[in-house]
DOZADO-359593 format. One line per 10 residues: their letters; for each residue x, y, z of N, C-alpha, C. Coordinates in nm, 2 decimals. Example, Ala and Ser with C-alpha at 12.3 -4.5 7.8 and 13.67 -1.06 7.14 Angstrom:
residues 2
as = 1.32:-0.57:0.78:1.23:-0.45:0.78:1.32:-0.33:0.78 | 1.28:-0.22:0.71:1.37:-0.11:0.71:1.29:0.00:0.79
end
This chain:
residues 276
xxxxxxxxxx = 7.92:10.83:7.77:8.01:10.91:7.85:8.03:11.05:7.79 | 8.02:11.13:7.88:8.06:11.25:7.83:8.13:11.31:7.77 | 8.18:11.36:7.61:8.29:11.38:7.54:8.37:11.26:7.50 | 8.28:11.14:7.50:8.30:11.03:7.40:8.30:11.07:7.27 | 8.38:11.01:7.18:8.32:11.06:7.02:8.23:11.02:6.98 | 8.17:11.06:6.90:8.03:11.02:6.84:8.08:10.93:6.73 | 7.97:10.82:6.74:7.94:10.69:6.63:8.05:10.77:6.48 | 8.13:10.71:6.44:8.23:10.79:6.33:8.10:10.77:6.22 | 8.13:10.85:6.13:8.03:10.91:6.03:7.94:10.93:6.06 | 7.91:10.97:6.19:7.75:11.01:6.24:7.79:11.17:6.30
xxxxxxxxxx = 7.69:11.22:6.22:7.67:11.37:6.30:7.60:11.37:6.44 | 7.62:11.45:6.49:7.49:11.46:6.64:7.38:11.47:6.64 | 7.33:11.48:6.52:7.15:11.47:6.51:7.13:11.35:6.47 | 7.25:11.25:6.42:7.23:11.09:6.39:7.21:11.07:6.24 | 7.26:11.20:6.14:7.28:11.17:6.01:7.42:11.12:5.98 | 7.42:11.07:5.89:7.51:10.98:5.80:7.57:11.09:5.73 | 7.68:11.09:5.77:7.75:11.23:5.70:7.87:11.22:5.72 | 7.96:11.26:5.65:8.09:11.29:5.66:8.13:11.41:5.58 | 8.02:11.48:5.52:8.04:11.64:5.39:8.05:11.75:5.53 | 8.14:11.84:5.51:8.11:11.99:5.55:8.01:12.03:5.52
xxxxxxxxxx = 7.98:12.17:5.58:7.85:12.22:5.56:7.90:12.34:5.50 | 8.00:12.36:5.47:8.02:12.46:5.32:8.25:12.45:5.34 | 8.24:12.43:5.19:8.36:12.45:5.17:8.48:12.58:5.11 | 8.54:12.60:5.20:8.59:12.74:5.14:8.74:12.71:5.09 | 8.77:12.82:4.95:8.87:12.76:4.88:8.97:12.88:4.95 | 9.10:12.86:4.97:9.19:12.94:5.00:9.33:12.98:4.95 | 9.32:12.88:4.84:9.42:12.94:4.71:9.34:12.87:4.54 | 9.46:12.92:4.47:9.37:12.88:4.34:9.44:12.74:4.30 | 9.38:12.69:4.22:9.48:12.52:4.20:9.36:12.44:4.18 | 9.38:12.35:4.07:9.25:12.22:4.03:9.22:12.19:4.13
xxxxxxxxxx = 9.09:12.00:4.11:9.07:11.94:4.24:9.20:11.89:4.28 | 9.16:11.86:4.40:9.19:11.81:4.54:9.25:11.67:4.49 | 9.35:11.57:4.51:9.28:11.41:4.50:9.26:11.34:4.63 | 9.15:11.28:4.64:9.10:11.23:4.75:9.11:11.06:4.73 | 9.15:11.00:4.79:9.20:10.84:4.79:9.10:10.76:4.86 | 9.08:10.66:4.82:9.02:10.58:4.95:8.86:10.56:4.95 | 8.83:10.49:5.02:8.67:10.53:5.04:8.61:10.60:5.20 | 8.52:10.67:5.23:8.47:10.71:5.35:8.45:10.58:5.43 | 8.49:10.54:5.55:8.50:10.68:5.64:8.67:10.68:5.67 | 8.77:10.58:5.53:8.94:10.63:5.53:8.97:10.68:5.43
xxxxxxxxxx = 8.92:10.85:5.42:8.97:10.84:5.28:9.09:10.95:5.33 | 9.16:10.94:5.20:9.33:11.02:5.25:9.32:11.13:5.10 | 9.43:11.27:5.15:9.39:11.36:5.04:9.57:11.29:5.00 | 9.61:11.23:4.85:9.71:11.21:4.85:9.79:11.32:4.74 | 9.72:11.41:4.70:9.76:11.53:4.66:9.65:11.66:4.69 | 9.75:11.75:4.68:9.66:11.89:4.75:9.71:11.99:4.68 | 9.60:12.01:4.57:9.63:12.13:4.48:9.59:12.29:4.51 | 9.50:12.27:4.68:9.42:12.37:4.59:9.37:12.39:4.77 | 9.43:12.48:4.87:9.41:12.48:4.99:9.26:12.47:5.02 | 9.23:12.43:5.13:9.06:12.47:5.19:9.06:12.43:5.32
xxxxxxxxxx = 8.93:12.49:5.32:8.88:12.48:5.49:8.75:12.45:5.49 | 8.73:12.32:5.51:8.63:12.25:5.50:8.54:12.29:5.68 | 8.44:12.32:5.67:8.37:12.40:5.77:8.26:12.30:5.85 | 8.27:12.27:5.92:8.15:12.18:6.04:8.08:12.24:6.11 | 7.96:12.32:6.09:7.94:12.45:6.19:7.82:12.31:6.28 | 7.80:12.38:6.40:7.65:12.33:6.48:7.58:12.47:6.49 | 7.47:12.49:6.52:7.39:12.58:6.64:7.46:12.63:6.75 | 7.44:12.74:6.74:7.46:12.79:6.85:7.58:12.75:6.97 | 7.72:12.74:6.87:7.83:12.70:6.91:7.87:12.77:7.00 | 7.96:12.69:7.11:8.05:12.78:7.22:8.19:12.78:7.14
xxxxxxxxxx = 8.23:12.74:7.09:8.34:12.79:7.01:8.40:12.77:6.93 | 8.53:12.75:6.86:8.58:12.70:6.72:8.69:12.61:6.74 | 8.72:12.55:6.64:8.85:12.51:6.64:8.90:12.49:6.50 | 9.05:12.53:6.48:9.09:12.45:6.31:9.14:12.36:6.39 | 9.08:12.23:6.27:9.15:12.07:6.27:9.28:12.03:6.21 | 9.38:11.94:6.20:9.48:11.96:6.14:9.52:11.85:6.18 | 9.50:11.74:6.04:9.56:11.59:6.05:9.61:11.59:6.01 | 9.67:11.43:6.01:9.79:11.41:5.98:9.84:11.37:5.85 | 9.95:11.29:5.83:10.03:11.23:5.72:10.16:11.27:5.69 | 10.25:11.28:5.75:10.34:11.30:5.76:10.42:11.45:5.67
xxxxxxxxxx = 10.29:11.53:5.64:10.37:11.61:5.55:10.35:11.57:5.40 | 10.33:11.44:5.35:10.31:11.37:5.29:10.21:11.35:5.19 | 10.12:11.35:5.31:9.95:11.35:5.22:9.85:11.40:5.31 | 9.72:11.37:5.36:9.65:11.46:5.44:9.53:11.31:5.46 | 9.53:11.26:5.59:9.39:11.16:5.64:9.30:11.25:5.63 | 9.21:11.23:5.55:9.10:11.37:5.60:9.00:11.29:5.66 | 8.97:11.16:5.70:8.83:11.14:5.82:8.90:11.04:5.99 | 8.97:11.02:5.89:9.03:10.94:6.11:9.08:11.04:6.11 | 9.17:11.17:6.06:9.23:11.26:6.17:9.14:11.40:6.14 | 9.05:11.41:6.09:9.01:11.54:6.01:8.85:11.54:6.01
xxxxxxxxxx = 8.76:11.50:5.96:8.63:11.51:5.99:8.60:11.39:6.10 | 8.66:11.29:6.12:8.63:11.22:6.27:8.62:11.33:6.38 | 8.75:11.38:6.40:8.76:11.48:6.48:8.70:11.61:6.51 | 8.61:11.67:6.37:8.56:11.81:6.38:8.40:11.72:6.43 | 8.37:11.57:6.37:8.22:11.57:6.42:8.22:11.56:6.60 | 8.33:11.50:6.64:8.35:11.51:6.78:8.33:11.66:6.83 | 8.37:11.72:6.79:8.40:11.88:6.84:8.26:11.89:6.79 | 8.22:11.89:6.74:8.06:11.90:6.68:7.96:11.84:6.80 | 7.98:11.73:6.84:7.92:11.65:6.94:7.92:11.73:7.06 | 8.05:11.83:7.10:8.08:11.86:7.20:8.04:12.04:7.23
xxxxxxxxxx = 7.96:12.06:7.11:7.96:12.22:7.04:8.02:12.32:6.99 | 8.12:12.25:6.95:8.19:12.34:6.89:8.19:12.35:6.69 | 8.25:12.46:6.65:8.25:12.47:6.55:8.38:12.42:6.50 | 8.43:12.32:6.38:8.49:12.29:6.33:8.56:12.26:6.21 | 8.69:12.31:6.14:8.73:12.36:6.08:8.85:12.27:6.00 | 8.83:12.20:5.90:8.91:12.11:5.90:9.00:12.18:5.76 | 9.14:12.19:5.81:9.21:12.26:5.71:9.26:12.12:5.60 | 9.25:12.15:5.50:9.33:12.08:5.39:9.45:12.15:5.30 | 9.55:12.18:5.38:9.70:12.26:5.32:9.76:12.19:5.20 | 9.84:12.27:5.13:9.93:12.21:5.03:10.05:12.14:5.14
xxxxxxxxxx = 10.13:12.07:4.99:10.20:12.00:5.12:10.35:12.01:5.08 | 10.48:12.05:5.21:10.59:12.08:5.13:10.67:12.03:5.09 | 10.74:12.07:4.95:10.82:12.00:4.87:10.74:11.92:4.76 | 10.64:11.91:4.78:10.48:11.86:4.65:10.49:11.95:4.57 | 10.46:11.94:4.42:10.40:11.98:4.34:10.38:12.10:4.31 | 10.39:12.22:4.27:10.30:12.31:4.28:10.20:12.40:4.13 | 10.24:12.30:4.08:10.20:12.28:3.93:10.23:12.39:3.81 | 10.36:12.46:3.88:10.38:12.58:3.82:10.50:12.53:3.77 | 10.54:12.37:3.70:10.68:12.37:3.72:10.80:12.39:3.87 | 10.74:12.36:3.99:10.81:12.41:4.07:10.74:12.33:4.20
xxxxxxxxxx = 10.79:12.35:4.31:10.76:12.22:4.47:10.72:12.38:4.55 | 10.64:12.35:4.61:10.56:12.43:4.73:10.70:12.44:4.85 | 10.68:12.56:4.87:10.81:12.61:5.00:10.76:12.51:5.11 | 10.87:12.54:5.23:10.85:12.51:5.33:10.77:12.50:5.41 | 10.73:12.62:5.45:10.62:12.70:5.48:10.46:12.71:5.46 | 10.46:12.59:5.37:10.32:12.59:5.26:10.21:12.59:5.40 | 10.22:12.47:5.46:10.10:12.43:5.56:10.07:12.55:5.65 | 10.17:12.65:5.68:10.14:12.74:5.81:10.05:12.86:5.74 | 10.12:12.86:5.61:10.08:12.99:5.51:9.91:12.95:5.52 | 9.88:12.83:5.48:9.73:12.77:5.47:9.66:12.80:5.55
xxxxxxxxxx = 9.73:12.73:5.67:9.63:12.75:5.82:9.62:12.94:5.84 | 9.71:13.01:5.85:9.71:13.15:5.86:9.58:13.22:5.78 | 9.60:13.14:5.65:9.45:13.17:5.52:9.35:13.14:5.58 | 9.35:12.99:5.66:9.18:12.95:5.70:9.18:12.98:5.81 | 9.24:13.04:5.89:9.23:13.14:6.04:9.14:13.26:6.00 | 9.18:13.32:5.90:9.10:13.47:5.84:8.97:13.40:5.79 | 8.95:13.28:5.77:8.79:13.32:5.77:8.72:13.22:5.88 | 8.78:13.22:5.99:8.68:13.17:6.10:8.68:13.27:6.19 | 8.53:13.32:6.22:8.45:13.39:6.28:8.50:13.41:6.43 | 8.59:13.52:6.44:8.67:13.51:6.60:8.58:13.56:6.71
xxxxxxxxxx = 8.44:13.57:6.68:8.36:13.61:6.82:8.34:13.48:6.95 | 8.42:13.37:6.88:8.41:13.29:6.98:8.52:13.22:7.03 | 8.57:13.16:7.12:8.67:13.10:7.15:8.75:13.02:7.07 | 8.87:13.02:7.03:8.93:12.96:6.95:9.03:12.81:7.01 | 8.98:12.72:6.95:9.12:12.66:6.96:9.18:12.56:6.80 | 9.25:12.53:6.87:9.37:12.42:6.74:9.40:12.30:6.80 | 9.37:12.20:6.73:9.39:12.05:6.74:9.45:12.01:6.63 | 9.54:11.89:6.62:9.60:11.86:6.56:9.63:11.68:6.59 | 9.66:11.60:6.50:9.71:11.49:6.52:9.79:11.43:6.45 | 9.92:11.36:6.47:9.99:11.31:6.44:10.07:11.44:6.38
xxxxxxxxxx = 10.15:11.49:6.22:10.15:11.55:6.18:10.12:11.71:6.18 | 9.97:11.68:6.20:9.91:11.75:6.18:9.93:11.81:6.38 | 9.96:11.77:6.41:10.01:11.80:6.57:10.10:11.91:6.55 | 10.19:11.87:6.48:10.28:11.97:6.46:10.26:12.07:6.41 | 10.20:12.07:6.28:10.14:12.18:6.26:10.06:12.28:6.33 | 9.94:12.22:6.45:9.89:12.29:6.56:9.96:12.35:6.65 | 10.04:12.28:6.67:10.16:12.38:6.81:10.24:12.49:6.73 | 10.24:12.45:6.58:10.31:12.57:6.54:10.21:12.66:6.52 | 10.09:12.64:6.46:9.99:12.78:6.46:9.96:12.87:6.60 | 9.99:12.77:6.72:9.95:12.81:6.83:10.01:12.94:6.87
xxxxxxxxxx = 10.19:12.90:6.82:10.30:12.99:6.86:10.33:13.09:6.75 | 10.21:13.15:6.66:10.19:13.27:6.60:10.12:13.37:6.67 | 10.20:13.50:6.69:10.16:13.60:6.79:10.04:13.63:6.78 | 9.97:13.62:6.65:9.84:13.71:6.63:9.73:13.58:6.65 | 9.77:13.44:6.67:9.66:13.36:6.70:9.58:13.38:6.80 | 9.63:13.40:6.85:9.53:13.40:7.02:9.44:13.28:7.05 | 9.53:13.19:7.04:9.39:13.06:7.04:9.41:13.05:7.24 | 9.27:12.99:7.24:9.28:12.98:7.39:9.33:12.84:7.43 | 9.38:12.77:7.38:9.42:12.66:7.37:9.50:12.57:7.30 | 9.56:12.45:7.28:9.55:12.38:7.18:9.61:12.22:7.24
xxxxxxxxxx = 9.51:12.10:7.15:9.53:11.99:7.14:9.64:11.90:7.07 | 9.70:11.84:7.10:9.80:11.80:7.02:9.74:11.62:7.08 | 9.80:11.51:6.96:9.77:11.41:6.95:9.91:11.35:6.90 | 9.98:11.24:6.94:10.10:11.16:6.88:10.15:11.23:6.78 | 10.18:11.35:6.82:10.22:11.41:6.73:10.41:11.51:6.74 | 10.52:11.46:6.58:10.63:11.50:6.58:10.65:11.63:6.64 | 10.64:11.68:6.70:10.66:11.88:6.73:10.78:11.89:6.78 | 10.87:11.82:6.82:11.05:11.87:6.78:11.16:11.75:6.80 | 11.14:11.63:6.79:11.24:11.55:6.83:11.26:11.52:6.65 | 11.19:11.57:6.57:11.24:11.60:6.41:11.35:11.67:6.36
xxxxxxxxxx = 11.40:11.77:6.45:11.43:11.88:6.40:11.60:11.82:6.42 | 11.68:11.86:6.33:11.84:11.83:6.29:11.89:11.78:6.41 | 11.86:11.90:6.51:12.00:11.92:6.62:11.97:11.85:6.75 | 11.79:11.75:6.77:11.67:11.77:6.88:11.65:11.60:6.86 | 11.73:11.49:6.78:11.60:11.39:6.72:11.62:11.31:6.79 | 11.50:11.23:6.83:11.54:11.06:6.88:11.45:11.02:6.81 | 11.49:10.87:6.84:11.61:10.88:6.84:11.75:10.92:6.74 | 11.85:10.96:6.84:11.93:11.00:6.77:12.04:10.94:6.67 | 12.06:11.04:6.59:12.10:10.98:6.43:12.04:10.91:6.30 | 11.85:10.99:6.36:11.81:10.91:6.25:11.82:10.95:6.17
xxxxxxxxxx = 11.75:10.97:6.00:11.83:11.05:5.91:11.71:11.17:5.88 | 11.75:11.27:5.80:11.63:11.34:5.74:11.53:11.31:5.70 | 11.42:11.40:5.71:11.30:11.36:5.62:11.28:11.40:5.47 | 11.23:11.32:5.40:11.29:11.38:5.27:11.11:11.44:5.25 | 11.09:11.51:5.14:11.16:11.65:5.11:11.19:11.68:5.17 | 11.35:11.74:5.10:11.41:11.88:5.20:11.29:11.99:5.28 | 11.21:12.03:5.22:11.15:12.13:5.27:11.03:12.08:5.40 | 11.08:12.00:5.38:10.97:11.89:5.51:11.05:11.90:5.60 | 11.21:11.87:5.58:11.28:11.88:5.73:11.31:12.02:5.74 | 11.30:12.12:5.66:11.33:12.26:5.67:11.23:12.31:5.77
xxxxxxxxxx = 11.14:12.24:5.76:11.02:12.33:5.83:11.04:12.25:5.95 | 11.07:12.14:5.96:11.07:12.04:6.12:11.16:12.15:6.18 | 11.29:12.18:6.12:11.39:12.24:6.15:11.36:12.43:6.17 | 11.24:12.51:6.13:11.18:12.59:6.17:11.13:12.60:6.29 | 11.01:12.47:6.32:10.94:12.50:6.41:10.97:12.38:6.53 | 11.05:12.35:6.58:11.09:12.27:6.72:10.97:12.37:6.80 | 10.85:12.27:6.84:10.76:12.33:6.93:10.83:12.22:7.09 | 10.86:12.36:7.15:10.85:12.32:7.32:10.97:12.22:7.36 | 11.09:12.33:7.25:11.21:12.33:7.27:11.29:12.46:7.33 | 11.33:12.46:7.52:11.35:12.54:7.53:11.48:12.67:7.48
xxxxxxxxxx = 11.56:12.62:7.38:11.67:12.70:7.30:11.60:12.73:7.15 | 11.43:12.69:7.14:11.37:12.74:7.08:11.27:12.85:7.07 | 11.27:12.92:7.15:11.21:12.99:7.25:11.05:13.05:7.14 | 11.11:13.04:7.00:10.97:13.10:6.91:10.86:13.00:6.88 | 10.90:12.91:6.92:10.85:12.74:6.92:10.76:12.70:7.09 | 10.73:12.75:7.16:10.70:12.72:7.33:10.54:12.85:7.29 | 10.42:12.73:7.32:10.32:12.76:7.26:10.24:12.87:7.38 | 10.21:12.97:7.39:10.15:13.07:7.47:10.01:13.10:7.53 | 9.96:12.94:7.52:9.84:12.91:7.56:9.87:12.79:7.63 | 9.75:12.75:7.68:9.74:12.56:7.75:9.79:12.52:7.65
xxxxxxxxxx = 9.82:12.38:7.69:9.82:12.24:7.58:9.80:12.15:7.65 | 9.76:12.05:7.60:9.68:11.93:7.59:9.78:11.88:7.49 | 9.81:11.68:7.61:9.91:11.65:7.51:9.86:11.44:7.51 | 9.79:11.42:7.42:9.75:11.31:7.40:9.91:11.17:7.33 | 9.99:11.09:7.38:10.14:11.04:7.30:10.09:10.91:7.35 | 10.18:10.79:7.30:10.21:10.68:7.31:10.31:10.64:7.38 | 10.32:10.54:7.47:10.44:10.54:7.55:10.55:10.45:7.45 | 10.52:10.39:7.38:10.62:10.32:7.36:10.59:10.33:7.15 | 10.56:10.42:7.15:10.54:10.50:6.94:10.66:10.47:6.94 | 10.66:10.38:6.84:10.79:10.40:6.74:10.83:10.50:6.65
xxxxxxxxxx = 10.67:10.55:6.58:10.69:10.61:6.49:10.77:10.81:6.55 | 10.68:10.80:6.65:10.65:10.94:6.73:10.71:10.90:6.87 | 10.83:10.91:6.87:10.86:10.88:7.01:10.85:10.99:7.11 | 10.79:10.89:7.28:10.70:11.01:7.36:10.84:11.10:7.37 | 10.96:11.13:7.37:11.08:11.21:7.39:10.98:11.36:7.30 | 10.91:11.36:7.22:10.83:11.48:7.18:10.73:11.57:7.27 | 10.68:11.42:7.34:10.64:11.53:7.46:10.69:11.59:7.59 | 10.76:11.48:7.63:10.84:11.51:7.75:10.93:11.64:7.72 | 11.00:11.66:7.60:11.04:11.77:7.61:11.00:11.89:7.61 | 10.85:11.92:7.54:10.74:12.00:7.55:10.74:12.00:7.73
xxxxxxxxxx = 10.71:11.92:7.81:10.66:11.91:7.92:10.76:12.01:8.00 | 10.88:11.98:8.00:10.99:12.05:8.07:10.99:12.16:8.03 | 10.98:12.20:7.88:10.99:12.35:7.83:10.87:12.46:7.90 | 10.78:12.35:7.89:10.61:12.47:7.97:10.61:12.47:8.08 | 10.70:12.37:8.18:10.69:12.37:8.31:10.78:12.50:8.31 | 10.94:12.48:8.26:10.99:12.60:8.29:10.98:12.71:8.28 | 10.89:12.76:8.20:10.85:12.84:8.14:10.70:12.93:8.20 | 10.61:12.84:8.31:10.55:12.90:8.35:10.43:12.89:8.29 | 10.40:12.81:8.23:10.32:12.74:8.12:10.21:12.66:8.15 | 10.13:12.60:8.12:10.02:12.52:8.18:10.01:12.39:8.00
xxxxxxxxxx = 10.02:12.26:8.11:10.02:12.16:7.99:9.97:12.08:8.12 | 9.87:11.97:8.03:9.76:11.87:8.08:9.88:11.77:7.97 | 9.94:11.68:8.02:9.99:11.54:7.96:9.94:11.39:7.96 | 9.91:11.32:7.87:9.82:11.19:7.92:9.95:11.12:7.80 | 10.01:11.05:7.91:10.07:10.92:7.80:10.00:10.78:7.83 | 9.97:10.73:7.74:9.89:10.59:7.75:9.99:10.47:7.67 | 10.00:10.36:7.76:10.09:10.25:7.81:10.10:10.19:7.70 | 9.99:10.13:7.69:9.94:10.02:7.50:9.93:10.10:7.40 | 9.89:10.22:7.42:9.85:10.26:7.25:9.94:10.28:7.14 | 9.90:10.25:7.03:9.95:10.22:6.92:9.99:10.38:6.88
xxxxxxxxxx = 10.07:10.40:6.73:10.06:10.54:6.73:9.93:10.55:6.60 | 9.86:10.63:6.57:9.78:10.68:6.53:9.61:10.64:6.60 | 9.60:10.65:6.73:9.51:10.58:6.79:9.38:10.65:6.74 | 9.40:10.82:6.74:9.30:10.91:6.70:9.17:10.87:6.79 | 9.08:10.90:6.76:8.90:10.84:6.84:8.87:10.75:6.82 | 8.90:10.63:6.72:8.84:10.51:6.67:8.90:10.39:6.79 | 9.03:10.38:6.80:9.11:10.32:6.88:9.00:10.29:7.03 | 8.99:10.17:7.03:8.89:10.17:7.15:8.96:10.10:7.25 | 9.06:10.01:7.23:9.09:9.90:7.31:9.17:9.95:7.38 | 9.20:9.98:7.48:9.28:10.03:7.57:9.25:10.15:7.65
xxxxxxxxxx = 9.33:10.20:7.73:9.34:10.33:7.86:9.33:10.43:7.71 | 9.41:10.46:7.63:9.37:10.52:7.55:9.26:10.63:7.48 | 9.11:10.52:7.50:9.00:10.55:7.49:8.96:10.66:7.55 | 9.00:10.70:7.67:8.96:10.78:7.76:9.03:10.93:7.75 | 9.10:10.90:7.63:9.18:11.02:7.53:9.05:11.18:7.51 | 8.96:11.17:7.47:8.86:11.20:7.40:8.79:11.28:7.52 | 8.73:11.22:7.61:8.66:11.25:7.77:8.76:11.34:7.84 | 8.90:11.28:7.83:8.95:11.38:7.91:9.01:11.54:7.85 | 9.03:11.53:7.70:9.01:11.66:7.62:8.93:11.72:7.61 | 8.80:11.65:7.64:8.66:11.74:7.69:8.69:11.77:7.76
xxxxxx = 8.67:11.76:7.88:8.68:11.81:8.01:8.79:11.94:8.01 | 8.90:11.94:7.95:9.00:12.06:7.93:8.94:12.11:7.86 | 8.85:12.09:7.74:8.84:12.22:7.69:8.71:12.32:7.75 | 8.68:12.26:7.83:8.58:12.33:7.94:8.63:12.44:8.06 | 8.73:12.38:8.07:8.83:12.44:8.16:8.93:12.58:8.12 | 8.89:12.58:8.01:8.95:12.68:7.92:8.89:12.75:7.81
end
């Protein structure tokens, strides 16, 4: 089917791969630590930013990737190279950011601002090649992160994908449900509390391109109240948003998730990003 994902750890020519095809460093800081084995491995500390790079031939356009973990830590192959070889399958160039994370470490005696992940993405925006169409995808987490890079004036992405992802029912004054508590680190909820995406009394937050909005009907973790409020803010706003909530799916369904209406997550994000 068309804009199915491709066999996980398989490239489109049918190699066994999960490496970028060059890695660029975007601050200074030792390794990386990478957890796990391929094809779940998780970055559970992030010393040292990058933008791990997926190019094809003769791409029609780009995208930065941006998975998840709550802030926490970073999935780098179910939400991060699964996703860029899809976009790879589909022709596009892909960009899988690996940010510091905030309220972590910063090895200077001291915890990474709020701000760490946007500062990142901004860094690995400057070295993707803007002669081609841009977009930003994001999942879970890392969702939020993409609706916030979206709603930076100088982006200009022509789009952006979001996946079960927190983008404002986190934020202090916005949560469901309601009264649940903060996120700890502080600077984790400082930043939820920055960027309420597609909250309309948040008006720097309501993203200036399409969106594409992939949720769970019944996420515990991500409840759909994140998208529906996105939905009302872009309707009223004049906005254009493609929404797909699916009945069964679990929350982190990503491309692997096969069993269910869900599946058809992947095909129909193709098809939008054609359309745009």
């Amino acid at each position: 089917m068309a804009g199915s994902p491709v066999e996980v750890g398989h490239r489109p020519d049918g190699a066994v791969t999960a490496e970028p095809t060059r890695v660029i460093a975007l601050s200074e800081g030792v390794d990386n630590v990478l957890g796990s084995q391929w094809p779940d491995r998780v970055f559970t500390a992030v010393n040292r930013a990058e933008l791990h790079a997926f190019e094809v031939p003769n791409a029609k356009g780009s995208a930065i990737v941006c998975g998840g973990g709550g802030y926490l830590q970073l999935v780098y192959d179910r939400e991060g190279t699964d996703v860029a070889q899809w976009l790879n399958g589909l022709g596009y160039n892909a960009y899988v950011l690996v940010h510091r994370l905030p309220g972590s470490n910063n090895g200077l005696g001291d915890v990474h601002p709020k701000d760490i992940a946007l500062t990142d993405a901004m860094a690995g925006l400057g070295h993707i090649p803007r002669d081609l169409p841009l977009f930003v995808v994001g999942l879970s987490s890392g969702g939020h992160l993409a609706g916030t890079i979206a709603c930076q004036p100088d982006v200009d992405a022509k789009g952006v994908i979001i996946a079960y992802a927190p983008i404002n029912a986190n934020h202090s004054k916005y949560k469901a449900p309601a009264g649940k508590p903060d996120y700890p680190p502080a600077e984790k909820q400082a930043f939820y509390d920055d960027w309420a995406i597609g909250i309309t009394t948040e008006p720097h937050g309501i993203p200036q391109c399409p969106v594409f909005l992939a949720y769970a009907l019944h996420d515990q973790a991500v409840p759909v109240e994140h998208a529906l409020n996105l939905i009302k803010t872009v309707r009223d706003a004049g906005g254009k948003v493609d929404a797909h909530i699916f009945a069964d799916a679990p929350h982190g369904f990503a491309l692997r998730d096969r069993e269910g209406t869900h599946a058809a997550w992947a095909g129909l994000a193709a098809d939008w990003l054609k359309q745009n």
